[in-house]
Every structure is written in C-alpha cells, then in structure tokens.
N, CA, C and O of each residue as an XYZ file, in Angstrom:
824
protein
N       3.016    182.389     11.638
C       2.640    182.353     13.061
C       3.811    181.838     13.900
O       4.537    180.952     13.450
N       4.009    182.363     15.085
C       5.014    182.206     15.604
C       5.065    180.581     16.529
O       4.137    180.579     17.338
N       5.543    179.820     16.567
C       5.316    178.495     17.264
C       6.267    178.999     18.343
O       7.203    179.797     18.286
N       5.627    178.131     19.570
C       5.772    177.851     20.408
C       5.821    176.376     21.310
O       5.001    175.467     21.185
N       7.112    176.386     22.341
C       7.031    174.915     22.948
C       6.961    175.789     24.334
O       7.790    176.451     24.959
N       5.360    175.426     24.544
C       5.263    175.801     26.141
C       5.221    174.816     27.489
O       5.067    175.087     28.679
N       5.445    173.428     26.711
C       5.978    172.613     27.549
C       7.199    172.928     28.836
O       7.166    172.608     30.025
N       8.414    173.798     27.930
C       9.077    173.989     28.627
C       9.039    175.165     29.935
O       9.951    175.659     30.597
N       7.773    175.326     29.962
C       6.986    176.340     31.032
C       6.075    175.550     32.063
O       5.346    174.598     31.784
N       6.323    176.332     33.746
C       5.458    175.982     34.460
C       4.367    177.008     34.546
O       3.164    176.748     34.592
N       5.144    178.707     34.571
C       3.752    179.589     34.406
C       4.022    180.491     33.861
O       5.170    180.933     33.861
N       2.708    181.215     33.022
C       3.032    182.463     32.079
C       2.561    183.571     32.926
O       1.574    183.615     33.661
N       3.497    184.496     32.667
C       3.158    186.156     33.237
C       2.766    187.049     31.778
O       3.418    187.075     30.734
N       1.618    187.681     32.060
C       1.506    188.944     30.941
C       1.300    190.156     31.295
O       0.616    190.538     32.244
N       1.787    190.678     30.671
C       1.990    192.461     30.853
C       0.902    192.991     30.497
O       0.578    192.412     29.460
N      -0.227    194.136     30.880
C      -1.583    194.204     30.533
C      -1.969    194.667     29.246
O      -2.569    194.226     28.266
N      -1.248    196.017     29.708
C      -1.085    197.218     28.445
C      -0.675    197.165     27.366
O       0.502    197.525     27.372
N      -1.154    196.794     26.003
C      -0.582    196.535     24.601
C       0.141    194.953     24.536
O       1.063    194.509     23.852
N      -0.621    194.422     25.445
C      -0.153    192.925     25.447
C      -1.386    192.035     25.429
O      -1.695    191.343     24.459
N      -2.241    192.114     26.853
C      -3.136    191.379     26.728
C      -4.509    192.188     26.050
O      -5.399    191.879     25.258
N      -4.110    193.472     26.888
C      -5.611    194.695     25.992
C      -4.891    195.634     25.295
O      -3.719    195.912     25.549
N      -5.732    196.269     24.189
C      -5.520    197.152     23.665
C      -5.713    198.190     24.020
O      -6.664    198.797     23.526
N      -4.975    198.753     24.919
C      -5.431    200.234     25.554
C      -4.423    201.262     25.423
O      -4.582    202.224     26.174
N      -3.300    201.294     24.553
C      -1.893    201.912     24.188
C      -3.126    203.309     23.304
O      -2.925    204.440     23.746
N      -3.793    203.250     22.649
C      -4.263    204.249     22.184
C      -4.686    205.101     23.150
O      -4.167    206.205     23.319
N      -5.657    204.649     23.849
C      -6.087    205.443     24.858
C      -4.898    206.076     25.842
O      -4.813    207.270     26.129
N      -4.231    205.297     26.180
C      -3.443    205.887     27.088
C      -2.422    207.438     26.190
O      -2.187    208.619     26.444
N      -2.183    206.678     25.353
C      -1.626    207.885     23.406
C      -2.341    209.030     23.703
O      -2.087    210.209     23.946
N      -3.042    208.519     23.634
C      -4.307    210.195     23.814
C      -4.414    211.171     25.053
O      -4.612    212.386     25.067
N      -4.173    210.040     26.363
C      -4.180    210.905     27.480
C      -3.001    211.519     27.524
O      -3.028    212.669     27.962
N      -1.532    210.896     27.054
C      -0.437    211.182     27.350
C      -0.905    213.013     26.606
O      -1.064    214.108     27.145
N      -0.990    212.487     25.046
C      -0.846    213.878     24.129
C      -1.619    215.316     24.790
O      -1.273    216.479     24.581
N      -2.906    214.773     25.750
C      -3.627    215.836     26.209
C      -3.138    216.661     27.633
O      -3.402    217.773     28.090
N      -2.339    215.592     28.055
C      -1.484    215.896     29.579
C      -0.452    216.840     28.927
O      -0.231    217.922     29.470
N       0.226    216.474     27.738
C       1.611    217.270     27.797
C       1.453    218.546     26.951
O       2.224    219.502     27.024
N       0.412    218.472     26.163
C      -0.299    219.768     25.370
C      -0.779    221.084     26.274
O      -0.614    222.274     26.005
N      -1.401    220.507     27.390
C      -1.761    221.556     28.421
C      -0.945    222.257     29.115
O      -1.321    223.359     29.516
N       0.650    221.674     29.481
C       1.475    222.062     29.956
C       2.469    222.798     28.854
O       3.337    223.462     29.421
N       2.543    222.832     27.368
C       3.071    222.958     26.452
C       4.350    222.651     26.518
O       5.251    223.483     26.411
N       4.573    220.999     26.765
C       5.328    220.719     26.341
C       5.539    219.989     25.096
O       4.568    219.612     24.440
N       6.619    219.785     24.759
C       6.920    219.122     23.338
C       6.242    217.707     23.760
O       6.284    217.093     24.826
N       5.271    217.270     21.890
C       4.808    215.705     22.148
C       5.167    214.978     21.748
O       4.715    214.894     20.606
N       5.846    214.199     21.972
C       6.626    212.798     21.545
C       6.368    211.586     21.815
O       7.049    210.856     22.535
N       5.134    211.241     21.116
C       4.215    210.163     21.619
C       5.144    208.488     21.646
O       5.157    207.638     22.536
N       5.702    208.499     20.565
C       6.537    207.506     20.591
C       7.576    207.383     21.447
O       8.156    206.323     21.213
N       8.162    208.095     22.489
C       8.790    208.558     23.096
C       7.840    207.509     24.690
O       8.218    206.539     25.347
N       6.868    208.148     24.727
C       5.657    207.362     25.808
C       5.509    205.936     25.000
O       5.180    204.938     25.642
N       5.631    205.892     24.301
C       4.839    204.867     23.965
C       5.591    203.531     24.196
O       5.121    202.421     24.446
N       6.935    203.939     24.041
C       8.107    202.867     23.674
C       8.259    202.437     25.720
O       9.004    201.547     26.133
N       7.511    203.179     26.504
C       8.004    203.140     27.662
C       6.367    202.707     28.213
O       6.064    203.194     29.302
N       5.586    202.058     27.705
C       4.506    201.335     28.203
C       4.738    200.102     29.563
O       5.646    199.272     29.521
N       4.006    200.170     30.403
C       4.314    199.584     31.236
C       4.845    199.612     32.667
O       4.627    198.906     33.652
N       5.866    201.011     32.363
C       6.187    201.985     33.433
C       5.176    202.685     33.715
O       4.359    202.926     32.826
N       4.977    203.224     35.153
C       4.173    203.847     35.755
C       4.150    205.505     35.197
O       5.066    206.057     34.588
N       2.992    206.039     35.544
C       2.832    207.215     34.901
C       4.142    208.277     35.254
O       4.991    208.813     34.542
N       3.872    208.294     36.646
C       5.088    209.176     37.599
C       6.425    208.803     37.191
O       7.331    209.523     37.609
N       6.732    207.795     36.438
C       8.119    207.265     36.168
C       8.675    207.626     35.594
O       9.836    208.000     35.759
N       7.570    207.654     34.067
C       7.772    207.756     32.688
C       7.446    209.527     32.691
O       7.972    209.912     31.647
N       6.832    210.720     33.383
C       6.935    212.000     33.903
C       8.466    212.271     33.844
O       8.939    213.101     33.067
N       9.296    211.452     34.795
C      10.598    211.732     35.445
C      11.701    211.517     33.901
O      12.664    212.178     33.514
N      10.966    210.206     33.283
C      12.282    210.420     32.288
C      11.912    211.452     31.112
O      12.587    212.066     30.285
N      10.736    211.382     31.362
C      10.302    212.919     30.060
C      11.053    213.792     30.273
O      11.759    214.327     29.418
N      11.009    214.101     31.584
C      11.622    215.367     31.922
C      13.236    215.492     31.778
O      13.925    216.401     31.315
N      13.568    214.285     32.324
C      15.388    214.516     31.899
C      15.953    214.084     30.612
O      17.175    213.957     30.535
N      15.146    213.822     29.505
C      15.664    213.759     28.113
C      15.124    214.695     27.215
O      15.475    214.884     26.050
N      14.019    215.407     28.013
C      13.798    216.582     27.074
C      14.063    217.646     27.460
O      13.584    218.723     27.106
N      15.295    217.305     28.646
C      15.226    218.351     29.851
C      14.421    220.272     29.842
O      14.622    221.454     29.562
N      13.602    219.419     30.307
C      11.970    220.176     30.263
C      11.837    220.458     31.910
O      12.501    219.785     32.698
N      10.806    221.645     32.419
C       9.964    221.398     33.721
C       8.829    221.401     33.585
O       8.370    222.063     32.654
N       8.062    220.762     34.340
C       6.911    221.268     34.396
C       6.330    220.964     35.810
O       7.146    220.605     36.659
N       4.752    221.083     36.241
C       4.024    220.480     37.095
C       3.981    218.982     37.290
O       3.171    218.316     36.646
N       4.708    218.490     38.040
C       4.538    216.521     37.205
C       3.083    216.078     37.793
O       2.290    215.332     37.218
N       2.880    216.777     39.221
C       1.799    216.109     39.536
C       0.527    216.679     38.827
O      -0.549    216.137     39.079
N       0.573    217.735     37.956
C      -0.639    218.221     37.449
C      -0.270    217.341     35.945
O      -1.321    217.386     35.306
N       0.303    216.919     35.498
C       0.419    216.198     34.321
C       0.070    214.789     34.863
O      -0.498    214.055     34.055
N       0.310    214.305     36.065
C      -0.034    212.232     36.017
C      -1.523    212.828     36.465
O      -2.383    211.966     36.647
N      -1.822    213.889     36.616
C      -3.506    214.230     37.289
C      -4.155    214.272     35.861
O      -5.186    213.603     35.810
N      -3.794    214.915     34.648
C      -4.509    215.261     33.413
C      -4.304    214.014     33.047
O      -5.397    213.682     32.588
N      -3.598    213.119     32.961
C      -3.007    212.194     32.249
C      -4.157    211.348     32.653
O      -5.067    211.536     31.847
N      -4.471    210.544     33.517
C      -5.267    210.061     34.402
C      -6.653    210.302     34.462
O      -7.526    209.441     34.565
N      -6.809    211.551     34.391
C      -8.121    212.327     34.366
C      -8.723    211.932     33.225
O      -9.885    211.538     33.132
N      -7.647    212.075     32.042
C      -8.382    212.142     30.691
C      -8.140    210.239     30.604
O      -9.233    209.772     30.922
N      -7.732    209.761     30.480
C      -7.749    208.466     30.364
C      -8.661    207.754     31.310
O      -8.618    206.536     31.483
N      -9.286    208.366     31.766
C     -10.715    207.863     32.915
C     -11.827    208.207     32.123
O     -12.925    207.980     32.630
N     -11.789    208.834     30.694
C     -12.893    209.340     30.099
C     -12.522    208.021     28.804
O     -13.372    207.786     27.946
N     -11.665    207.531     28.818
C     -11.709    206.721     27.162
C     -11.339    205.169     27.821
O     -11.376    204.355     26.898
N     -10.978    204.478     29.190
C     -10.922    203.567     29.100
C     -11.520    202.259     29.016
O     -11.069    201.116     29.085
N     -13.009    202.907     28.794
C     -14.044    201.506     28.101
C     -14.066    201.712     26.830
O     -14.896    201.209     26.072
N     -12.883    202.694     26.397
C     -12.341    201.775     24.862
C     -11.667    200.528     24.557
O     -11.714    199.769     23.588
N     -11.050    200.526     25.614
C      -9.789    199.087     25.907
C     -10.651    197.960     25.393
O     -11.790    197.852     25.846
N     -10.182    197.066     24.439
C     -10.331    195.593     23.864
C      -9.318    194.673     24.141
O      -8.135    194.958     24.325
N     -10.099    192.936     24.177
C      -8.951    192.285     24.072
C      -8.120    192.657     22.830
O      -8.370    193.283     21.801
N      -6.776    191.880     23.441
C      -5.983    191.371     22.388
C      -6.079    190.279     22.437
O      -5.621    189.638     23.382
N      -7.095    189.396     20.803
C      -7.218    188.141     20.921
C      -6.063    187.248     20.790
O      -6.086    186.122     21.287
N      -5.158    187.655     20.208
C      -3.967    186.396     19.991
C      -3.365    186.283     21.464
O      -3.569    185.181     21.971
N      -2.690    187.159     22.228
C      -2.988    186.862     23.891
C      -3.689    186.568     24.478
O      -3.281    185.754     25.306
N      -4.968    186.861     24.564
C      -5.980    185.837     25.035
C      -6.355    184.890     24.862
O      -7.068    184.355     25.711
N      -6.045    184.283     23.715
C      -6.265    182.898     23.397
C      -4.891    182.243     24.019
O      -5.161    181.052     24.176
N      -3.760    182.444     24.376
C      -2.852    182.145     24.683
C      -3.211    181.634     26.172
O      -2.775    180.562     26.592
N      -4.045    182.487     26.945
C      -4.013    182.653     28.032
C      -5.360    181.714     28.667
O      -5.388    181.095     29.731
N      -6.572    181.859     27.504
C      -7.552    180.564     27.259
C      -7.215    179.062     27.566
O      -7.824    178.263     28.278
N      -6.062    178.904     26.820
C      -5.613    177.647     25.995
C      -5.495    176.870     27.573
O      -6.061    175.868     28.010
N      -4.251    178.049     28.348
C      -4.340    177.364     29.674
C      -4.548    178.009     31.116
O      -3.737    178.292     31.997
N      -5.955    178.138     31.032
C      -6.157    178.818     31.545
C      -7.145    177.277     32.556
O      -8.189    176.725     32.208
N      -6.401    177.037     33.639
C      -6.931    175.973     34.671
C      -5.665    174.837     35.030
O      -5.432    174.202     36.059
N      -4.674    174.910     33.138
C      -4.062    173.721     33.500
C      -2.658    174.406     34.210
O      -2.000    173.908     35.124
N      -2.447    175.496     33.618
C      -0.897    176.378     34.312
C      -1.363    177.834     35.292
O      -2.272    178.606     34.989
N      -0.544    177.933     36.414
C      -0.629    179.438     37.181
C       0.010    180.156     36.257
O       1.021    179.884     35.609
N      -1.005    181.552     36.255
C      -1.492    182.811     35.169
C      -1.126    184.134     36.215
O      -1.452    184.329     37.386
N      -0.453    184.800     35.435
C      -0.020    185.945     36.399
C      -0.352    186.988     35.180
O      -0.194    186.685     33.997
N      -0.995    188.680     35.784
C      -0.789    189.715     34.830
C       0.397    190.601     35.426
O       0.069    191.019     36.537
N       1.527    190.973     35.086
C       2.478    191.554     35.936
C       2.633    193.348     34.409
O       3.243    193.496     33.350
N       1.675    194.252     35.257
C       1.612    195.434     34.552
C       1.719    196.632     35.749
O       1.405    196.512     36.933
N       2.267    197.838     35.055
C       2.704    198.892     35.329
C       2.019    200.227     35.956
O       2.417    201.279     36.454
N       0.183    199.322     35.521
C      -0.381    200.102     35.850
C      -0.987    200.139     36.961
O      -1.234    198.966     37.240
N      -1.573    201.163     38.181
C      -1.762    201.101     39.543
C      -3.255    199.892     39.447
O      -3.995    199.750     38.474
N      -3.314    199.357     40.431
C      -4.464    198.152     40.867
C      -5.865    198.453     40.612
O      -6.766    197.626     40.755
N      -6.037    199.728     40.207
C      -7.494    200.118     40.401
C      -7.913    199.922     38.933
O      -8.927    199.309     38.598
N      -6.859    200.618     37.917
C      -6.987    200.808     36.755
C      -6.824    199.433     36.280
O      -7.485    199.189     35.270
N      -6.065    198.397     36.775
C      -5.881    197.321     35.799
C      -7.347    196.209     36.617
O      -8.107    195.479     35.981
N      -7.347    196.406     37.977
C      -8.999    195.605     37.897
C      -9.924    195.807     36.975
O     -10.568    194.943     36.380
N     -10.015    197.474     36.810
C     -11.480    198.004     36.032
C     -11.357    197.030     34.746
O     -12.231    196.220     34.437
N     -10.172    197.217     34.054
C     -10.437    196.847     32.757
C     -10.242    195.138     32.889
O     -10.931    194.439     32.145
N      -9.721    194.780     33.416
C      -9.879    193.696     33.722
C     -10.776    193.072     34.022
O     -10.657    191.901     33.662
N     -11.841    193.336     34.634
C     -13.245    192.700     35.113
C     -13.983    193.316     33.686
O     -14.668    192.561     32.997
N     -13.837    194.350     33.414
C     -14.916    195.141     32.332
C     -14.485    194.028     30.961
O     -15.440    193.997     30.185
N     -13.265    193.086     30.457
C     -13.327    192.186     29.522
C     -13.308    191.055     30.301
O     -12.975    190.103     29.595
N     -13.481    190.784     31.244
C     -14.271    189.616     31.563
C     -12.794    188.648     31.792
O     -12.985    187.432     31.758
N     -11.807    188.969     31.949
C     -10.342    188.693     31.850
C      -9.902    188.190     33.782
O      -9.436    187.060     33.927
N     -10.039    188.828     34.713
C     -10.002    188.389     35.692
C     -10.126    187.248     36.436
O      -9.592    187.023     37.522
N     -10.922    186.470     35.746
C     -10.883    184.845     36.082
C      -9.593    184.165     35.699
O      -9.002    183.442     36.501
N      -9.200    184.366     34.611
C      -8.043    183.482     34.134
C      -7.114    183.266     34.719
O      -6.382    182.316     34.440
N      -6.813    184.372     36.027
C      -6.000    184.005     36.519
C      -5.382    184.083     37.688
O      -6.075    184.801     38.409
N      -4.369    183.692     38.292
C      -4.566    183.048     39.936
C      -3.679    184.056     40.077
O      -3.454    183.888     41.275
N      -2.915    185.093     39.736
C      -2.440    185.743     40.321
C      -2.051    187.156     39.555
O      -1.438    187.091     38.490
N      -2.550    188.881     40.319
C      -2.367    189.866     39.741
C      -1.266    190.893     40.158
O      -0.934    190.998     41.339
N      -0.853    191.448     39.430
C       0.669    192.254     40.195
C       0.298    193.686     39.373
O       0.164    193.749     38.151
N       0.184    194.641     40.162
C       0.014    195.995     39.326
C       1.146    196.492     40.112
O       1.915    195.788     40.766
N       1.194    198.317     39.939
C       2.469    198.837     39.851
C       2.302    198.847     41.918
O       3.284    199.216     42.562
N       1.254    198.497     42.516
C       1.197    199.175     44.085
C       1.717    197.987     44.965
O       1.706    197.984     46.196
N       2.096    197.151     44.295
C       2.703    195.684     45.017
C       4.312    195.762     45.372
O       4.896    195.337     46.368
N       4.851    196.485     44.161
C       6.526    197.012     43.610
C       6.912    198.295     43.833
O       6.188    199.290     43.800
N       8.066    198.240     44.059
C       8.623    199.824     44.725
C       9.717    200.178     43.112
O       9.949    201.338     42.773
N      10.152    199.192     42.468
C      10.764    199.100     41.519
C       9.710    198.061     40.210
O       9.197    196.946     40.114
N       9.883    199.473     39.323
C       9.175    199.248     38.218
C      10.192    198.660     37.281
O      11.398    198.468     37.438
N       9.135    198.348     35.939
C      10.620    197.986     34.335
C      10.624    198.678     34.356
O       9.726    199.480     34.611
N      12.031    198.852     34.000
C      12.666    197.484     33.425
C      13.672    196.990     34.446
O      14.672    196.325     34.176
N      13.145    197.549     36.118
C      13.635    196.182     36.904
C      12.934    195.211     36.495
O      12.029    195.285     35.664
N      13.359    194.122     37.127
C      12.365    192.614     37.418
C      11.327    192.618     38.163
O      10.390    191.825     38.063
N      11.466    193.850     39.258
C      10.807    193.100     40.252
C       9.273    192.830     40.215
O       8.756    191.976     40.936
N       8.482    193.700     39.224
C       7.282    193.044     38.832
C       6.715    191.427     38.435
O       5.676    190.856     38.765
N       7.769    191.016     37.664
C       8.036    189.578     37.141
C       8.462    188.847     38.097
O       7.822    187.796     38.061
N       9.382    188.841     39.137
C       9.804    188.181     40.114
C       8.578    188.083     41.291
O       8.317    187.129     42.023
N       8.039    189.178     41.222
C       6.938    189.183     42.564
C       5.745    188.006     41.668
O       5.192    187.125     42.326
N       5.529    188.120     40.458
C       4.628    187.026     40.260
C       4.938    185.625     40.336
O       4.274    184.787     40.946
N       6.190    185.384     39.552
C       6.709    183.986     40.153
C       6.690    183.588     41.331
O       6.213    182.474     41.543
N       7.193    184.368     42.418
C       7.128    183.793     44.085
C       5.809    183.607     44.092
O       5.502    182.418     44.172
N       4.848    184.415     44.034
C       3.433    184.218     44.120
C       2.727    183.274     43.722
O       1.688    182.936     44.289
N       3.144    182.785     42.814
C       2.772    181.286     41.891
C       3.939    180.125     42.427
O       4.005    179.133     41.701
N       4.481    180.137     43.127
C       5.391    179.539     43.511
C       6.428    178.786     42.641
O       6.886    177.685     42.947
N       6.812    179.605     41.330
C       7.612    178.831     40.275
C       8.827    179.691     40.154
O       9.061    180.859     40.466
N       9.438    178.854     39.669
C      10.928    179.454     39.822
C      10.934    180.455     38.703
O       9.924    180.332     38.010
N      11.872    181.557     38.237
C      12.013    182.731     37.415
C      11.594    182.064     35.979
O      10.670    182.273     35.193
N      13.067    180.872     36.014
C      13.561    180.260     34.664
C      12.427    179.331     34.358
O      12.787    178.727     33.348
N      11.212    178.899     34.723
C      10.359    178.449     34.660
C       9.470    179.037     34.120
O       8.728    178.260     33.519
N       9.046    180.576     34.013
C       7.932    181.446     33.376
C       8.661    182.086     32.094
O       9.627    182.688     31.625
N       7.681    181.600     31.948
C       7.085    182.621     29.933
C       6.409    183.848     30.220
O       5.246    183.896     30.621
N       7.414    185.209     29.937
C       6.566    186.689     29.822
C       6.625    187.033     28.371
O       7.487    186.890     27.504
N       5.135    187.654     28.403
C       4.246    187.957     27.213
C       4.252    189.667     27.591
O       3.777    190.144     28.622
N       4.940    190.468     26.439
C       5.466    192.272     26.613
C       5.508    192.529     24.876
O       5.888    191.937     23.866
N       4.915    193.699     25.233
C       5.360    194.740     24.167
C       6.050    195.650     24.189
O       5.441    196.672     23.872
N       6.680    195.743     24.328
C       8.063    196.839     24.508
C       9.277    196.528     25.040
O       9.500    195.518     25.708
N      10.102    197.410     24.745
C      11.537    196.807     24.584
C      11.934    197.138     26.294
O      13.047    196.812     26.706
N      11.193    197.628     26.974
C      11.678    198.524     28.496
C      10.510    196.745     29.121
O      11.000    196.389     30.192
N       9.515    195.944     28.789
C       8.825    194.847     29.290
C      10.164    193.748     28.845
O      10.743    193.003     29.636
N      10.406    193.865     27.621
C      11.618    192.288     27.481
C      12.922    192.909     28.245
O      13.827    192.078     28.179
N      13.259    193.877     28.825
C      14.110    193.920     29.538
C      14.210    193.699     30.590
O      15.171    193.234     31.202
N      12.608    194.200     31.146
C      12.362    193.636     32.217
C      12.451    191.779     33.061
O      12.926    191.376     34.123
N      11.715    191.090     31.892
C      11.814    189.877     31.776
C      12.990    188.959     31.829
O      13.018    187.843     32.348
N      14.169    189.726     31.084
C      15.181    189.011     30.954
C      15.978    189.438     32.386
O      16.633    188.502     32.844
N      16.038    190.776     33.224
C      16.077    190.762     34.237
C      15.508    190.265     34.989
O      16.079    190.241     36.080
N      14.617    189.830     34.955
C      13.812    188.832     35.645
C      14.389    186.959     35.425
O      13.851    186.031     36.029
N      15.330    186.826     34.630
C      16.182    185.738     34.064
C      14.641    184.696     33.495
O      14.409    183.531     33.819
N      13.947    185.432     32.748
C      12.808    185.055     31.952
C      12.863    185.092     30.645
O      13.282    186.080     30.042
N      12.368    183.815     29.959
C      12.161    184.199     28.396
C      10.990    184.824     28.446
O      10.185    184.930     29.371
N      10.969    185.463     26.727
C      10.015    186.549     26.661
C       9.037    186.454     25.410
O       9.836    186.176     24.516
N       8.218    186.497     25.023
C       7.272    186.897     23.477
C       7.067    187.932     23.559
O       6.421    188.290     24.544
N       7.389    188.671     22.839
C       7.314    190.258     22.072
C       5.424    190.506     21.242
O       5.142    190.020     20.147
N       4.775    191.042     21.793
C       3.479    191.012     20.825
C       3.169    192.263     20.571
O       2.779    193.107     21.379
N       3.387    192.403     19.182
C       3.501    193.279     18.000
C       2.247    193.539     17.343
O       1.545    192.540     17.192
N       1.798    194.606     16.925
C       0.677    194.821     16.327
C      -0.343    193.353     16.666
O      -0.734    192.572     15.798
N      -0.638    193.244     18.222
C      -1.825    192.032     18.573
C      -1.606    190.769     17.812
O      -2.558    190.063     17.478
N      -0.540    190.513     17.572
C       0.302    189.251     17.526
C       1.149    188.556     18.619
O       1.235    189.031     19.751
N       1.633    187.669     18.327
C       2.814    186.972     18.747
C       3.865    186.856     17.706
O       3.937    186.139     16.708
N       4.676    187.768     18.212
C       5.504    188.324     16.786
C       6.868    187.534     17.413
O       7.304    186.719     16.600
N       7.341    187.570     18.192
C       9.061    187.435     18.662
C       9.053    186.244     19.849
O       8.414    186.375     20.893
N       9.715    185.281     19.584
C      10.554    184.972     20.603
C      12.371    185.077     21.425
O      13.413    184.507     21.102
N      12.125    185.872     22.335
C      13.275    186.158     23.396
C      13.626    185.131     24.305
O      12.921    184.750     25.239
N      15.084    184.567     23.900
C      15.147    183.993     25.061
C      16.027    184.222     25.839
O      17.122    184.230     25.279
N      16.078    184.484     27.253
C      16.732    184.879     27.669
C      18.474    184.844     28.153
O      18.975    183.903     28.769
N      19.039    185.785     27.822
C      20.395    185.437     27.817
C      21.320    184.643     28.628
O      22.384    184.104     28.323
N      20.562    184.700     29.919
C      20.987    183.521     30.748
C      21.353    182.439     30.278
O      22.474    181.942     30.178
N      19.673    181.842     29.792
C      19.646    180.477     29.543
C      20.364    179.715     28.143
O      20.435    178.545     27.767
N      20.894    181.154     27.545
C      21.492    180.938     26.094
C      23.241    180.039     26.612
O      23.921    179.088     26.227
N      23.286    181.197     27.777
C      25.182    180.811     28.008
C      25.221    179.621     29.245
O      26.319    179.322     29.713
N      24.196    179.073     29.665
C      24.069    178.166     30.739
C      24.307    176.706     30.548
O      24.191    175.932     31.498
C-alpha cells in the first residue's frame, strides 16, 4: 500500500474519471461505438490513455495522429448519446474515496475533471459523492484543458490554497502532467488503487 504524508497538504484535488469513479469502461464503450459508426480505425487505448480531456479535444487529436476525417460533431454526438445509455454503470472507486472520506470536513476538496458540468453532477449526486466537497471544476469553467493546468489551478484559487500546497489524485499520464503543470504533486491511481507517488519536479530542484 502506498503511504502517504498528507500533512504536507492544505487541499486535495481529484480528477473524476478513473480516479474517483469508475466510469473509463463506459466511456470505452461509447468511444468504440462513436468511431465504429463513422468507420474509423479503434484504438481504444489510444482514448483511453487521454481520459480527462474533453470529448471535442480528444476528436481533434484522433484525427491528427491517425490523420483520419470524419464528422467530429456527429462523433462527440454518438459518443455522448451512447454514454447517456450506460452511465448508471459508474461506481465508486473505493480506495479514492476513502481518501477523500478520511478528510472530508477537516481539508478543502476539489474534483478538477474533464468532463462537461452536467455529466460530472449526474454521477456525482447519483454516488452520493457531492457533499464531500467544497469545490467542483468540470471542463465549462476552463478554456484550456490537460494537460494544461488550468483545471488544477482554477481549483486551488477557489479553495484559496496555493498550487504547491495541493495533492492531485489522476489516472493518466496527460492528468500527472497536468498537475505537475499545475506545479502540483500527484498520486497516480491504477487499477482503483493508489499506486504512484509524483512529485513534482519543481519541488524536487527547489
């Protein structure tokens, strides 16, 4: 088990998608049914590794590494469409949630995810997750998605703590980039663990 000193934290930010819930399948599924209809090539791992980014984002880099065309707005429409049919599959992830339990009254709690406000309330109220915490950041707050910062930075001001002060909780390598652009350490959670600690390179050479 991975230890942790969260002393050295005033507030934790978590990323929603394959961090705090398990909803990377579902979304797996909508991706595969969006890009099947359009016949394009499926490269789920390809989406997958880019969780967190907005649908329209992660469209744009599909398209210039598989340099492919298609309809983008009829693909974030299927994409969307069909992932409106499976997302009261979404479960916690208990080892993040207990994380988020532990202090949940004594530290400001931020969710800083990729996905638009509507989609991350639903599931958010539907696990009962919305209380925990004093402050939410989806993709309609930010004009710049990860693996800028500015998701992570807009929650810190909001909580009023400085960058180098928050602990972000990500699964993916495009969320710890984000973070560390964000001049944030990071936990990596891996198969609904707490698998990795990142710290950020800043604070390594400081």
């Amino acid at each position: 088990m991975l230890e942790l000193d969260y002393s050295r934290y005033q507030a934790l930010i978590f990323d929603m998608d394959g961090t705090l819930v398990d909803s990377m399948p579902s979304h797996l599924k909508a991706w595969q049914t969006a890009l099947e209809e359009q016949g394009l090539p499926v490269d789920i791992d390809f989406v997958g590794k880019r969780g967190g980014m907005p649908t329209p984002k992660i469209a744009d880099e599909y398209a210039s590494h598989f340099g492919v065309t298609f309809d983008k707005a009829q693909l974030v429409k299927t994409k969307k469409a069909t992932f409106d049919t499976l997302w009261q599959e979404v479960a916690r992830i208990p080892a993040s949630v207990a994380v988020a339990e532990q202090f949940q009254g004594k530290l400001p709690m931020a969710v800083g995810t990729g996905a638009e406000r509507s989609n991350m309330q639903r599931i958010l109220d539907n696990l009962s997750l919305t209380e925990m915490f004093t402050t939410l950041v989806s993709a309609d707050e930010v004009k710049a998605h990860k693996p800028e910062p500015d998701t992570f930075l807009y929650a810190a001001k909001e909580m009023n703590t400085a960058p180098e002060q928050c602990l972000v909780f990500e699964d993916t390598p495009f969320g710890l980039q984000a973070a560390h652009n964000a001049g944030m350490d990071c936990v990596l959670v891996l198969d609904g663990q707490l698998a990795e600690f990142h710290a950020c390179p800043e604070h390594q050479t400081a």
